[in-house]
C-alpha positions as CSV (number, residue, x, y, z in Angstrom):
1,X,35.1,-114.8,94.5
2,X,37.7,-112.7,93.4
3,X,41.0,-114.4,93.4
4,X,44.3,-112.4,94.5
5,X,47.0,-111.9,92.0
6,X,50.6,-113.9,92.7
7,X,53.2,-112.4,93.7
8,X,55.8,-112.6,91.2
9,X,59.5,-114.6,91.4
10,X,61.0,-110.9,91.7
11,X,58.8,-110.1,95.0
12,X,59.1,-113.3,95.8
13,X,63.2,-113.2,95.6
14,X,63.0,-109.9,97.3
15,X,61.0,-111.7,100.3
16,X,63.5,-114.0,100.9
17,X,66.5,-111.7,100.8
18,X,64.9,-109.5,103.1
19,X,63.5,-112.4,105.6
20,X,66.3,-113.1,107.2
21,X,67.5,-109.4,108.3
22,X,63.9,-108.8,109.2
23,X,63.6,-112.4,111.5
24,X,66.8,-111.3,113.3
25,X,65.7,-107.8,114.1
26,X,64.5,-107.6,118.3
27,X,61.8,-106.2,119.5
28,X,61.6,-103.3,121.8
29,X,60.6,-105.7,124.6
30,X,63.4,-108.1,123.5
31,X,65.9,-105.0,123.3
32,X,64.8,-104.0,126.4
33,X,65.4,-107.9,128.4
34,X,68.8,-108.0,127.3
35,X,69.8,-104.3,128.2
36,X,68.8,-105.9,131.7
37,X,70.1,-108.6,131.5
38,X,73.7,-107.2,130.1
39,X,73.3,-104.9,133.3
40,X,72.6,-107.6,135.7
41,X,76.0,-109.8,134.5
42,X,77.9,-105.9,134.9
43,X,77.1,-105.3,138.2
44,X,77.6,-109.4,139.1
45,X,81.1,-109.2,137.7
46,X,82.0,-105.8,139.4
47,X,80.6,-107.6,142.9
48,X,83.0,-110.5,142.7
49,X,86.0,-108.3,141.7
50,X,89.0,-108.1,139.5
51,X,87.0,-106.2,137.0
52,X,87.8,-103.4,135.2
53,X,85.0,-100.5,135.4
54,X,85.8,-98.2,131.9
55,X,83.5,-94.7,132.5
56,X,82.8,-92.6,129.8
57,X,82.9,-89.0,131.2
58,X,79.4,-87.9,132.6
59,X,77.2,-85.2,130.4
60,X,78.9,-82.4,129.1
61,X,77.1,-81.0,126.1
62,X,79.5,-80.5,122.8
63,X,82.2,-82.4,120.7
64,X,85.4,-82.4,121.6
65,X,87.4,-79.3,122.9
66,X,87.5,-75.4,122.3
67,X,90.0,-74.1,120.0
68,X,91.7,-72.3,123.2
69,X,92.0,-75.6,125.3
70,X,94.5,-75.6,128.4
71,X,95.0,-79.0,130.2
72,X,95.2,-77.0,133.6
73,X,92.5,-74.0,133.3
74,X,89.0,-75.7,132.9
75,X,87.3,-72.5,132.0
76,X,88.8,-73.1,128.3
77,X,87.2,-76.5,128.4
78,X,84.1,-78.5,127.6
79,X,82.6,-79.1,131.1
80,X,80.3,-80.9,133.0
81,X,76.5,-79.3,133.0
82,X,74.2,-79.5,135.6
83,X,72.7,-82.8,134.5
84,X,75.9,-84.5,134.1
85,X,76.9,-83.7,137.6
86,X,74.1,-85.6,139.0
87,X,74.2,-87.9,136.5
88,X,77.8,-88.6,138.1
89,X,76.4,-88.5,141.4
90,X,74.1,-91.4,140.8
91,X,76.0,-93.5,139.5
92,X,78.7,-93.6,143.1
93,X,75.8,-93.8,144.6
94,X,74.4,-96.9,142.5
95,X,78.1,-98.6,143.4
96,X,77.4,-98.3,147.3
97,X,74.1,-99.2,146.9
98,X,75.5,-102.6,145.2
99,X,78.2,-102.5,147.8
100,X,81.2,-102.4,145.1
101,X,84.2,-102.5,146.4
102,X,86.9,-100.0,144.6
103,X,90.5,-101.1,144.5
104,X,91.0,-97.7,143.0
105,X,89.6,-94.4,140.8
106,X,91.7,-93.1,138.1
107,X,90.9,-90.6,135.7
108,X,92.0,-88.5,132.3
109,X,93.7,-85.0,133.5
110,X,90.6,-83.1,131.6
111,X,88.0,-81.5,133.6
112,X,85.1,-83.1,133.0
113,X,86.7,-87.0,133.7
114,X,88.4,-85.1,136.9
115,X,85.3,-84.1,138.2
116,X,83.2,-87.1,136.9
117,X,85.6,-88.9,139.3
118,X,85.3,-86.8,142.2
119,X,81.1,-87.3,141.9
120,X,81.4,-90.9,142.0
121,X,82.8,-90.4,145.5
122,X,84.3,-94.0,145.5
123,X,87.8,-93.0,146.8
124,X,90.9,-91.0,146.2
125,X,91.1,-89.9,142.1
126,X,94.1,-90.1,140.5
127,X,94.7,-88.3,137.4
128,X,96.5,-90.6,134.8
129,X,97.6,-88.9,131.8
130,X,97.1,-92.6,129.6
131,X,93.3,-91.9,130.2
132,X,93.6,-88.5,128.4
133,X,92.0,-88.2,125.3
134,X,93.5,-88.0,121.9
135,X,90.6,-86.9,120.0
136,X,92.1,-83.8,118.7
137,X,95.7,-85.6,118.4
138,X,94.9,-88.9,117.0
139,X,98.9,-89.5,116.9
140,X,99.0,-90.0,120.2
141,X,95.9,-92.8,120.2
142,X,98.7,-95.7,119.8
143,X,101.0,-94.5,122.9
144,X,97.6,-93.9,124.8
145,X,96.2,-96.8,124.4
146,X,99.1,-99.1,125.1
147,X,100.0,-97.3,128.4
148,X,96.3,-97.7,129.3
149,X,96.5,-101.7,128.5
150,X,99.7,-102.0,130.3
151,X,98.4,-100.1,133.5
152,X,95.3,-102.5,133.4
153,X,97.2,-106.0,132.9
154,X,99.6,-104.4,135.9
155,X,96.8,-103.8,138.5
156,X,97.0,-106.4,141.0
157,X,93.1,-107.3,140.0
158,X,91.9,-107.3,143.8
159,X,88.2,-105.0,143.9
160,X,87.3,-103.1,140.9
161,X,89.5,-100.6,139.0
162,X,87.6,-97.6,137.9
163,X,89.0,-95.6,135.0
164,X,87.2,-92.4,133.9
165,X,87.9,-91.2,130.3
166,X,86.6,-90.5,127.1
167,X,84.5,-91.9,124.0
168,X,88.0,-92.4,121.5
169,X,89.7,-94.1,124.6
170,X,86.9,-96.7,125.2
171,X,86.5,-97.2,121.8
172,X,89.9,-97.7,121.1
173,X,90.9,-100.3,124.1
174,X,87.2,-102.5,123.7
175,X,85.3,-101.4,120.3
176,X,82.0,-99.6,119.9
177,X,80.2,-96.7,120.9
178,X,79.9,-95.4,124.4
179,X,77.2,-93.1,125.7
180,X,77.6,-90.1,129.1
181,X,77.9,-91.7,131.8
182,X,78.4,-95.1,130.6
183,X,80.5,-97.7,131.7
184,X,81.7,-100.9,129.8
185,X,82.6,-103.4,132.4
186,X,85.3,-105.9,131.3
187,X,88.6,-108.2,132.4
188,X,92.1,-108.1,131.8
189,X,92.9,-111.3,129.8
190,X,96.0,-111.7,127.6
191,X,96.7,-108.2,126.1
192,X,93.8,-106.8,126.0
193,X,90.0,-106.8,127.6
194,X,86.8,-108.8,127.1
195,X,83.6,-107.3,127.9
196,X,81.5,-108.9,130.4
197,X,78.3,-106.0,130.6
198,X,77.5,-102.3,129.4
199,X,75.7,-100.3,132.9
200,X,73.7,-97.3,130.6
């Protein structure tokens, strides 16, 4: 019988480096559980109130702004498409369904949070100019972001507060990525916000 070669001490290093990284990585069906189960502790924490419900913007295809941007005339802006508008539909609807109960809906002054916010259909939408975005003026992502902490540890933390904004906002107040349409839910504590779930 033919006997098969040894590895050598440099695969053999190579295998243990690598081990580890490889061990740790999830499967699909692991990914998949604790997407759910990240969900499930979201929509528990937004049930039993004084939670803070941070909305990415739904679908509107592009990066950023046109060149010609006007706050107030939303034909010179990146807007909602037809997906992202039902997309924003669902998702009011999925907080009724779960019986949520809103404190309040606030939202950037650009177009596509406004109507985002109006979708949802969870209540009144006021437009808060610390939820704008500063992704074309990243000198203003300081003063942004502290008037959208202090509003936050102001609210009086009855129901859920519900801001709509953008990507660098999120980012900026909690950390990490944010998709369309997604919300990170979280809690006031100390000066800034611990996340509790992620609702994809």
């Amino acid at each position: 019988m033919r006997r098969l070669p040894m590895p050598s001490r440099q695969a053999l290093l190579v295998l243990a480096l690598l081990l580890p990284a490889i061990m740790g990585l999830a499967s699909p069906r692991q990914a998949d559980a604790q997407a759910r189960q990240d969900e499930a502790a979201a929509w528990a924490a937004l049930a039993g109130g004084g939670h803070v419900a941070l909305m990415r913007h739904a679908l509107a295809p592009g990066i950023g702004d046109p060149a010609g941007f006007v706050l107030d005339d939303c034909t010179t802006q990146r807007n909602l498409s037809a997906e992202g508008r039902e997309q924003a539909s669902r998702i009011g609807e999925r907080f009724r369904e779960k019986g949520i109960e809103v404190a309040a809906v606030r939202s950037s002054r650009w177009c596509r949070c406004l109507e985002t916010a109006e979708l949802l259909g969870l209540g009144e939408v006021i437009p808060t100019p610390a939820l704008d975005s500063f992704f074309r003026d990243r000198g203003e992502a300081d003063d942004r972001t502290r008037a959208a902490r202090a509003m936050i540890r102001d609210w009086d933390g009855e129901g859920t507060l519900v801001l709509v904004t953008h990507q660098v906002n999120i980012t900026a107040l909690v950390g990490g990525g944010v998709g369309s349409g997604e919300i990170v839910v979280a809690r006031p504590s100390g000066e800034g916000l611990d996340v509790v779930g992620r609702l994809r």
